[in-house]
Structure formats: structure tokens, C-alpha cells
Backbone as XML, in Angstrom:
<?xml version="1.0"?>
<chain id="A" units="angstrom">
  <residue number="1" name="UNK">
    <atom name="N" x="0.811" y="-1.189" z="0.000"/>
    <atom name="CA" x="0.000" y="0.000" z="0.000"/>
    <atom name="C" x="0.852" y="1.249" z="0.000"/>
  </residue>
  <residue number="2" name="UNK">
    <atom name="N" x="0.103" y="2.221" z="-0.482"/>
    <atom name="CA" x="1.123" y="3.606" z="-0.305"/>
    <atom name="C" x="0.212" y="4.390" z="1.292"/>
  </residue>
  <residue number="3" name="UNK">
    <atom name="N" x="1.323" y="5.474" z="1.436"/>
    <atom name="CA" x="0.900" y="6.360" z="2.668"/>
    <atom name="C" x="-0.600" y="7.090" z="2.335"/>
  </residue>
  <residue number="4" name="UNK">
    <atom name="N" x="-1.202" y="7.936" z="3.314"/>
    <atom name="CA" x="-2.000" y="8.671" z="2.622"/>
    <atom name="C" x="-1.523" y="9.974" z="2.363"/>
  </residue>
  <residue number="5" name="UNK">
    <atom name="N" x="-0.064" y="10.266" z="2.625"/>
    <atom name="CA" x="0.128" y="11.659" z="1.803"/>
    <atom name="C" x="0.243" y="11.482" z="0.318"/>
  </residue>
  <residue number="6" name="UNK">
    <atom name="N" x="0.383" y="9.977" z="-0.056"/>
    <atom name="CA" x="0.824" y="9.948" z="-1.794"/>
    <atom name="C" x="-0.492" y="9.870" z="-2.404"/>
  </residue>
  <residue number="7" name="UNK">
    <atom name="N" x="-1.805" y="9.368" z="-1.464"/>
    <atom name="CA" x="-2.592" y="10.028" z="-2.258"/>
    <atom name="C" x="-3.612" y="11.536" z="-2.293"/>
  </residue>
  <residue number="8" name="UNK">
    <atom name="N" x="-3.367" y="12.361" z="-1.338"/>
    <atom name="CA" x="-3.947" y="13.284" z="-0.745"/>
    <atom name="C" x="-3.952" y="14.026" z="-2.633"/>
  </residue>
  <residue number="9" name="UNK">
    <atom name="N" x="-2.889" y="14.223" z="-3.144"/>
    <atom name="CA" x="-2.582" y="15.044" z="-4.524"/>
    <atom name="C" x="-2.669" y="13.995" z="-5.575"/>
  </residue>
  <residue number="10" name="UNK">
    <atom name="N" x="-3.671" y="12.824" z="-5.935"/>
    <atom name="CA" x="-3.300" y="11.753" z="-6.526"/>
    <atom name="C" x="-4.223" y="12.765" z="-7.806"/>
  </residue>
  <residue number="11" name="UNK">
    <atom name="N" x="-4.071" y="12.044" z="-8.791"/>
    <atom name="CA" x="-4.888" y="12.421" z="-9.937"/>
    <atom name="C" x="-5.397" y="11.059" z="-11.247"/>
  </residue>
  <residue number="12" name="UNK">
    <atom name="N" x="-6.233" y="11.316" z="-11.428"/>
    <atom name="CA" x="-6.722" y="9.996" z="-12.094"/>
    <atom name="C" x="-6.544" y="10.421" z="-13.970"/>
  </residue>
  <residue number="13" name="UNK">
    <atom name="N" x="-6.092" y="9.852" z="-14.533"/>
    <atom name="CA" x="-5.538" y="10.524" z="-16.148"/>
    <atom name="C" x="-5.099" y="9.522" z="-16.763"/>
  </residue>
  <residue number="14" name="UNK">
    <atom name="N" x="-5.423" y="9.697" z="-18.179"/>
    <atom name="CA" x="-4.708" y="8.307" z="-19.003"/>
    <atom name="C" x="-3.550" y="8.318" z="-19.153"/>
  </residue>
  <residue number="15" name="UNK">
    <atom name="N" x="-3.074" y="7.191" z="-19.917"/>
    <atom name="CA" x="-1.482" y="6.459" z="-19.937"/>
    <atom name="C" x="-1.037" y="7.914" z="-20.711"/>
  </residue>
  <residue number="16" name="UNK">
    <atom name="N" x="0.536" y="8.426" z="-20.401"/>
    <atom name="CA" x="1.057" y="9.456" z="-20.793"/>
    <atom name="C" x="2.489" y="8.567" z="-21.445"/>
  </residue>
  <residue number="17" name="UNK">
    <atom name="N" x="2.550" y="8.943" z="-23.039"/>
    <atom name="CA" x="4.164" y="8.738" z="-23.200"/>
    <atom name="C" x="5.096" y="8.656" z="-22.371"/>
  </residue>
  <residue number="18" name="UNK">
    <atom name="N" x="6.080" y="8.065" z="-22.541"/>
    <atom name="CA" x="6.798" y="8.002" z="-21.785"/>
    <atom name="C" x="6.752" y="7.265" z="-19.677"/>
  </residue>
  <residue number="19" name="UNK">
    <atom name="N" x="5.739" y="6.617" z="-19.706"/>
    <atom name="CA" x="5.331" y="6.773" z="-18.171"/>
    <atom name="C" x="6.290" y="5.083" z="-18.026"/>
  </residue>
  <residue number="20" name="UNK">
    <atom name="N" x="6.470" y="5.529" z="-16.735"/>
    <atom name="CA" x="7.360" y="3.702" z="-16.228"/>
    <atom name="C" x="6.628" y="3.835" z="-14.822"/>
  </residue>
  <residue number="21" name="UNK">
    <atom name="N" x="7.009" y="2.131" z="-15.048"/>
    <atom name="CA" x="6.364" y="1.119" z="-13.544"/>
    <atom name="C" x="7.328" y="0.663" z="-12.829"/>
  </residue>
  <residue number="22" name="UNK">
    <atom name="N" x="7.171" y="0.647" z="-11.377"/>
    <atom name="CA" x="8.371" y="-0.285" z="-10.916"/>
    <atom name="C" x="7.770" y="-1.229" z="-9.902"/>
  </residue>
  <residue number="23" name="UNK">
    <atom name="N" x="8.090" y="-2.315" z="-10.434"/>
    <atom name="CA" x="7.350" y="-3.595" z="-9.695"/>
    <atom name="C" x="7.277" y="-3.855" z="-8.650"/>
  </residue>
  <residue number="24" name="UNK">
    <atom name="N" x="8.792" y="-3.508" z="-7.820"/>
    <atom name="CA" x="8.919" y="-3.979" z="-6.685"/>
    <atom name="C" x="10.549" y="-3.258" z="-6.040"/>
  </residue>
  <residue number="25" name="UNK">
    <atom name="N" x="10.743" y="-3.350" z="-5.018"/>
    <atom name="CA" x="11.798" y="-2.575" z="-4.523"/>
    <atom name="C" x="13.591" y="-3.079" z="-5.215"/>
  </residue>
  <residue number="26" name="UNK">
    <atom name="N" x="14.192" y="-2.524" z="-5.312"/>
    <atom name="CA" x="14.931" y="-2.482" z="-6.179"/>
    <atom name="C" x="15.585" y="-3.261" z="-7.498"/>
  </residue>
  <residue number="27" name="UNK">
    <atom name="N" x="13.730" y="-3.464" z="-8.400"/>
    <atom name="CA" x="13.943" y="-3.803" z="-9.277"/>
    <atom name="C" x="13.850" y="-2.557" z="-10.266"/>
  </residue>
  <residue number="28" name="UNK">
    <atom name="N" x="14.463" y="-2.327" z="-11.776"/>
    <atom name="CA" x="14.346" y="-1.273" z="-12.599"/>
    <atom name="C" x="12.910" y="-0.612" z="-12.601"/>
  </residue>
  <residue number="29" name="UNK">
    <atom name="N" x="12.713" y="0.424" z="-12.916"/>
    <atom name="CA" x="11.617" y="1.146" z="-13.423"/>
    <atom name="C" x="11.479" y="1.012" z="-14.730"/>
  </residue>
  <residue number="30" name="UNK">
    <atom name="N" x="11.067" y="0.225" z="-15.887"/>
    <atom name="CA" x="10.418" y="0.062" z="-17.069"/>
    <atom name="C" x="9.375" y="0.808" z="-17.653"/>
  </residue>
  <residue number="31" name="UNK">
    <atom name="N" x="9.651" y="0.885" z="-18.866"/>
    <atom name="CA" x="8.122" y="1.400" z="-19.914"/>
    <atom name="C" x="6.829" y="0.169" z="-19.316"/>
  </residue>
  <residue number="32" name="UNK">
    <atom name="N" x="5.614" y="1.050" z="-19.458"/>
    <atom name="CA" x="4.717" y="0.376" z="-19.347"/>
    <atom name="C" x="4.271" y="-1.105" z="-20.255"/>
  </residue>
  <residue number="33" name="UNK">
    <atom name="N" x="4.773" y="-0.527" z="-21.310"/>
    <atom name="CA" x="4.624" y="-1.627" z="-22.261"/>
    <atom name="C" x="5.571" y="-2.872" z="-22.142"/>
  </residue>
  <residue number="34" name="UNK">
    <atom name="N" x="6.080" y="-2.619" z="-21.374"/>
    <atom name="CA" x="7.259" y="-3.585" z="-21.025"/>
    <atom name="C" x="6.780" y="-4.849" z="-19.812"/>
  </residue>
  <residue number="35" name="UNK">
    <atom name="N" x="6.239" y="-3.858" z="-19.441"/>
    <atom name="CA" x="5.803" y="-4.409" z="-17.866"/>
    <atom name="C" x="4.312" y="-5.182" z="-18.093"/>
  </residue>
  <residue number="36" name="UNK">
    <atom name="N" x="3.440" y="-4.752" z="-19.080"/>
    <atom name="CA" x="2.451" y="-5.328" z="-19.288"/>
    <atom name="C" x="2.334" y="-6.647" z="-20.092"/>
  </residue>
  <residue number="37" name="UNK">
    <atom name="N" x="3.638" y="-6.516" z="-20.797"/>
    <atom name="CA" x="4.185" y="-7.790" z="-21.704"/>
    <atom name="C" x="4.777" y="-8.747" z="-20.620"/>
  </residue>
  <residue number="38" name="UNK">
    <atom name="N" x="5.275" y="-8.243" z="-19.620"/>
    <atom name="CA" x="6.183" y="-9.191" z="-18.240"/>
    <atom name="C" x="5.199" y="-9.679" z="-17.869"/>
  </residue>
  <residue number="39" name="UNK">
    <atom name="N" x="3.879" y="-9.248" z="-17.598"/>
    <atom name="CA" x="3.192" y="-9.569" z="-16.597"/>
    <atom name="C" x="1.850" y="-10.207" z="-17.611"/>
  </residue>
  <residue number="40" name="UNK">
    <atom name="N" x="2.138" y="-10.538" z="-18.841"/>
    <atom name="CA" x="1.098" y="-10.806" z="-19.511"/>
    <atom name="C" x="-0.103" y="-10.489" z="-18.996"/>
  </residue>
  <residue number="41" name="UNK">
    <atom name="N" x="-0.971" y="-8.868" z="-19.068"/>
    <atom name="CA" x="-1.990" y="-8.443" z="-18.730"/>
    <atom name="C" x="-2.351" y="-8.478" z="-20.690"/>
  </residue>
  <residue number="42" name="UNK">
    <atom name="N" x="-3.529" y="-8.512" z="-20.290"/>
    <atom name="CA" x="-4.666" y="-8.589" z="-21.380"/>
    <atom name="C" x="-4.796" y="-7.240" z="-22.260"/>
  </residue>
  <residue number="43" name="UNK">
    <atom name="N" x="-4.819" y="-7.093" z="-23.172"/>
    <atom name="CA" x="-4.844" y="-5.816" z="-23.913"/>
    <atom name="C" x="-6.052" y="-5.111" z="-23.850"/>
  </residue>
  <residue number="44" name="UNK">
    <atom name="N" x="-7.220" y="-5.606" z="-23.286"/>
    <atom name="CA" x="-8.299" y="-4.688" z="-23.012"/>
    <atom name="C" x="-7.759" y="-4.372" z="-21.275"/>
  </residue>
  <residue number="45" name="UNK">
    <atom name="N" x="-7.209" y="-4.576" z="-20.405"/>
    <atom name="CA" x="-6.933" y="-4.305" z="-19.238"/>
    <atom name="C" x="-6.040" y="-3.013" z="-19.422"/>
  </residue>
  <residue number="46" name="UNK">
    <atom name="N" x="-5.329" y="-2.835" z="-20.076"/>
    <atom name="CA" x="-4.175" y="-1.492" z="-20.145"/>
    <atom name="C" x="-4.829" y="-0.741" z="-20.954"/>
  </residue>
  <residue number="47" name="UNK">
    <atom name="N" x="-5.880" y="-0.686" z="-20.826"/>
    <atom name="CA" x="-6.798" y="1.037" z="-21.531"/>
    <atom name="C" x="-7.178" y="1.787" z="-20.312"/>
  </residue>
  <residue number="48" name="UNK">
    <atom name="N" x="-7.141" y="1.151" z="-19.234"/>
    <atom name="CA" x="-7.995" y="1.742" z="-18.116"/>
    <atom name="C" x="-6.993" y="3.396" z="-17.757"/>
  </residue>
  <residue number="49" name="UNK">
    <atom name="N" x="-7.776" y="4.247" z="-17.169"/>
    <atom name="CA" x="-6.783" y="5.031" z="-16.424"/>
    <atom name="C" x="-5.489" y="4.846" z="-15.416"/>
  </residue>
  <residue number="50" name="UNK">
    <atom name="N" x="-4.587" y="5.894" z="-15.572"/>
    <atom name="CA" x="-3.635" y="5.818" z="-14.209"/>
    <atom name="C" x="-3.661" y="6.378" z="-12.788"/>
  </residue>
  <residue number="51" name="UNK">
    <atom name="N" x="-3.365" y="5.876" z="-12.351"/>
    <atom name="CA" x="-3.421" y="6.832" z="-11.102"/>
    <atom name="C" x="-1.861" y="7.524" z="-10.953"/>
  </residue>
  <residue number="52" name="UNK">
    <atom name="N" x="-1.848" y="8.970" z="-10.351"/>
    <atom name="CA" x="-0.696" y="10.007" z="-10.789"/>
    <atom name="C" x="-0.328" y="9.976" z="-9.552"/>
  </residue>
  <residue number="53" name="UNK">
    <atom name="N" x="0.653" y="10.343" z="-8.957"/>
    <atom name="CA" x="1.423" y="11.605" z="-7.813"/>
    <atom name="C" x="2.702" y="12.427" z="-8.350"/>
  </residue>
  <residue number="54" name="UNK">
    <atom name="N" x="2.060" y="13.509" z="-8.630"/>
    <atom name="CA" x="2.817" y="14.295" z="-9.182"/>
    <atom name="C" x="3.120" y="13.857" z="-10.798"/>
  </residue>
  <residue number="55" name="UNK">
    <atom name="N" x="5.020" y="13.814" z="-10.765"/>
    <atom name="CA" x="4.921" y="13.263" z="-12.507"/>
    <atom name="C" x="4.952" y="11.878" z="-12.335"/>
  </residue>
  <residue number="56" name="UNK">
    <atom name="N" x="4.884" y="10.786" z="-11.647"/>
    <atom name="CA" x="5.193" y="10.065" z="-11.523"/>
    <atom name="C" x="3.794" y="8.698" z="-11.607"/>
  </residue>
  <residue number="57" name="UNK">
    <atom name="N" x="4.224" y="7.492" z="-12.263"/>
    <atom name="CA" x="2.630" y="7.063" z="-12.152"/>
    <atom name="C" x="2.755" y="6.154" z="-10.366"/>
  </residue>
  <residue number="58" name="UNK">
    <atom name="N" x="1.624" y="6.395" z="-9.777"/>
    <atom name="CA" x="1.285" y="5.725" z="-9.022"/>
    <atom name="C" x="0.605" y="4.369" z="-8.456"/>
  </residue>
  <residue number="59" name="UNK">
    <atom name="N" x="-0.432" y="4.541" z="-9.366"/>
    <atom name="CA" x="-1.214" y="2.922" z="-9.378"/>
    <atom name="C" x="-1.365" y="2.953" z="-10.857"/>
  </residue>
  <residue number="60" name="UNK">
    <atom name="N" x="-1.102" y="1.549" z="-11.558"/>
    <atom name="CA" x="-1.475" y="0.646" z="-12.759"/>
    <atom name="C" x="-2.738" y="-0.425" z="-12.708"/>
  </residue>
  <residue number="61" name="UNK">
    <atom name="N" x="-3.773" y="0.037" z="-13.530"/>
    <atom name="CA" x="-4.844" y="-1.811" z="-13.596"/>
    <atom name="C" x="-3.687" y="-2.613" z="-14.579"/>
  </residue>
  <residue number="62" name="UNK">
    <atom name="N" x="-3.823" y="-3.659" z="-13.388"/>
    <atom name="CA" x="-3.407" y="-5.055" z="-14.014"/>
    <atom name="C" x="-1.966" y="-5.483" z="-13.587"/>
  </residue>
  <residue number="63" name="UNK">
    <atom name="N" x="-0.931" y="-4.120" z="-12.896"/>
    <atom name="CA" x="0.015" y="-4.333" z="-12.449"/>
    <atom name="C" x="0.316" y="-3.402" z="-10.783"/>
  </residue>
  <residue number="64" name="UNK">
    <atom name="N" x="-0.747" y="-2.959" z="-10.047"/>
    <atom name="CA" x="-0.983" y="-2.625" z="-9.275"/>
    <atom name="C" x="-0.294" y="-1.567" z="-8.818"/>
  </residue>
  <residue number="65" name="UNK">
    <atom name="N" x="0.354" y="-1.345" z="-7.489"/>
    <atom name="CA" x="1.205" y="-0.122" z="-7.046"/>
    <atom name="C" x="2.258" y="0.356" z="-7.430"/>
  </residue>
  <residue number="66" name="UNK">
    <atom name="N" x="2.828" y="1.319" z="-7.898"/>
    <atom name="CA" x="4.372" y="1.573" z="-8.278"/>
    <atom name="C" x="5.028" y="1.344" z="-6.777"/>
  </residue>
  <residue number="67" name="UNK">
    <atom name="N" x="6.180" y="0.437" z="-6.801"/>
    <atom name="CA" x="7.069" y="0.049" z="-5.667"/>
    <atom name="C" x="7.876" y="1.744" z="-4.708"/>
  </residue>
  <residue number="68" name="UNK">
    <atom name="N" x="8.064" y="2.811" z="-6.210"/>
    <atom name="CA" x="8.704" y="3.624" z="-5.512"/>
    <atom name="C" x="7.661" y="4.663" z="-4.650"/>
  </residue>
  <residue number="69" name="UNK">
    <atom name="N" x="6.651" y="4.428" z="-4.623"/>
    <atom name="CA" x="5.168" y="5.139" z="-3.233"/>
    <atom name="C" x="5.219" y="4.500" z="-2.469"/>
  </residue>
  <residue number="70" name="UNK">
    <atom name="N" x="5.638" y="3.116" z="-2.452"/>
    <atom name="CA" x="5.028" y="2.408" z="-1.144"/>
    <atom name="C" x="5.157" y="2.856" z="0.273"/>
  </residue>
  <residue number="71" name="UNK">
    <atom name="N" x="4.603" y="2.581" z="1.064"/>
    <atom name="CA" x="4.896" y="2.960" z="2.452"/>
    <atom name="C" x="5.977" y="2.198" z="3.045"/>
  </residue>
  <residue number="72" name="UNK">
    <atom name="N" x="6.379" y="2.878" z="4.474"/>
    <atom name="CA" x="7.424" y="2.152" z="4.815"/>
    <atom name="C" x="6.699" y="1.301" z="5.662"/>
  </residue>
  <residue number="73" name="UNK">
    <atom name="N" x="7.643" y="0.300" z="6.181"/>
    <atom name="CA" x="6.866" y="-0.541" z="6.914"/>
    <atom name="C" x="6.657" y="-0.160" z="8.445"/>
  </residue>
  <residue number="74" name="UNK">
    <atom name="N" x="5.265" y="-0.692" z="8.681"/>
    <atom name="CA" x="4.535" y="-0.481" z="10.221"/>
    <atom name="C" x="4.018" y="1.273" z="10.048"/>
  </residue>
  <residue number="75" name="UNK">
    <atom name="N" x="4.266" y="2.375" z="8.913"/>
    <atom name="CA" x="3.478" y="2.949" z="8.508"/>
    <atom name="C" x="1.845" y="2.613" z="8.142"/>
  </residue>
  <residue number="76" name="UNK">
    <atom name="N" x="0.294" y="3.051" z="8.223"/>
    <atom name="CA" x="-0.477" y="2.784" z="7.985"/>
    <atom name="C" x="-0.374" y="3.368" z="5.827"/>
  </residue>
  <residue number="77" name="UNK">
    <atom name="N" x="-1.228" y="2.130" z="5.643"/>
    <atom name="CA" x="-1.182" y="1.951" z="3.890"/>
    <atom name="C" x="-2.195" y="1.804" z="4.099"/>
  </residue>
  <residue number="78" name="UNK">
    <atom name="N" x="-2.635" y="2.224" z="2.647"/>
    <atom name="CA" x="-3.756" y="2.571" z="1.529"/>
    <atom name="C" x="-3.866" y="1.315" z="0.401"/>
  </residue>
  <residue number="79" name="UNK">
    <atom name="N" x="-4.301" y="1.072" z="-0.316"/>
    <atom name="CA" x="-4.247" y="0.468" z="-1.218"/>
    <atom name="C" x="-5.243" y="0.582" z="-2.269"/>
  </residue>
  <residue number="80" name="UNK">
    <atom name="N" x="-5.103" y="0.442" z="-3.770"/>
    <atom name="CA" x="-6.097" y="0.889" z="-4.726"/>
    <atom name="C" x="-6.269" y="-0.501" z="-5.734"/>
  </residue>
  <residue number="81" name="UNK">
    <atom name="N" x="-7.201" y="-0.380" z="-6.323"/>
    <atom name="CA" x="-7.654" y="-1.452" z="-6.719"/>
    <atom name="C" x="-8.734" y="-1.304" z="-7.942"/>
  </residue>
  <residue number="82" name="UNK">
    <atom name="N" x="-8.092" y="-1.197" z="-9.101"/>
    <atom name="CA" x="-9.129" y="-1.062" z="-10.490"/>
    <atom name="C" x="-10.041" y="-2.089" z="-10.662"/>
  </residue>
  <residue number="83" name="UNK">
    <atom name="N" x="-11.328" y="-2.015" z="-10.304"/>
    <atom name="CA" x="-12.779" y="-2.984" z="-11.117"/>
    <atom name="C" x="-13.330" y="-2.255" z="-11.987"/>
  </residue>
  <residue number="84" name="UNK">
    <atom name="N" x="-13.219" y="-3.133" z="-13.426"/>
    <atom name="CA" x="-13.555" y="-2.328" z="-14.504"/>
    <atom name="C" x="-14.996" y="-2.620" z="-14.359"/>
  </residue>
  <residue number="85" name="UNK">
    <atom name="N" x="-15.770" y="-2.180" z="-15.722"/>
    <atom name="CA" x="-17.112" y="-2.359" z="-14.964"/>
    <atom name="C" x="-17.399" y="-3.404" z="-16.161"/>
  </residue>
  <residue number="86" name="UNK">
    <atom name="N" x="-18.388" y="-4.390" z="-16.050"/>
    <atom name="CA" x="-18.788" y="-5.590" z="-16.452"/>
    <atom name="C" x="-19.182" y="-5.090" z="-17.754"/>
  </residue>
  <residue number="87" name="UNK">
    <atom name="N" x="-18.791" y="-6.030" z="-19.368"/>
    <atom name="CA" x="-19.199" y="-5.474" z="-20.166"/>
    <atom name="C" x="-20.449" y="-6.284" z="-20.835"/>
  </residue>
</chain>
């Protein structure tokens, strides 16, 4: 989960050129497209919006939290969670 100061300024906006994910703690930060191919998500799943803090993306559908928001530990976390809506 992230803190709630990372989302107090969060912003909800589509995929922006250039945007990277980072999976997990000190693994690289990657293109999205990279990460959605790693993680074999579905190509109707990566249309959804992002979630922002600042320039940075914060939450991904289909690949969940960016590692570099997370909270520290025994900090209280948040967590977000994309349900698309049934088609």
C-alpha cells in the first residue's frame, strides 16, 4: 500500500508517453509496455486510467502499485484497486 500523503494530490488521467512502472523494490523502473508484456496483462486491461502523484505514475490496472510510493513498513497503507465495470 502507499501512505496517505501519496494520495492526498493523486490524480486519475490516461497512460502518458513516456510513463514507467516499478514492480517492486529495487527492481528497474520500465516502460509500461514492457511491464504489461512481463506480466502478460490482457490488452483490453491497459486502456484503463492511471493513477498520478505528481509526474510520476502511481497505481497501474493489471500491475498494481508503483514500488517507488510504497509505504514504509509499520506505517499505515492505503491500497487501490481497479474494477472495470462488467461489459
Amino acid at each position: 500500500g502507499v501512505p496517505w500523503s501519496a494520495l492526498q494530490h493523486m490524480r486519475v488521467a490516461p497512460r502518458e508517453a513516456g510513463a514507467q512502472f516499478q514492480a517492486g523494490p529495487g527492481r528497474p523502473a520500465r516502460s509500461l509496455k514492457k511491464q504489461f508484456q512481463q506480466a502478460a496483462v490482457p490488452a483490453w486491461l491497459r486502456r484503463g486510467p492511471l493513477c498520478w502523484q505528481g509526474g510520476s505514475v502511481l497505481f497501474v490496472p493489471g500491475l498494481g502499485m508503483d514500488a517507488r510510493h510504497w509505504a514504509a513498513a509499520g506505517e499505515p497503507q492505503w491500497a487501490l484497486q481497479w474494477v472495470p465495470d462488467p461489459e
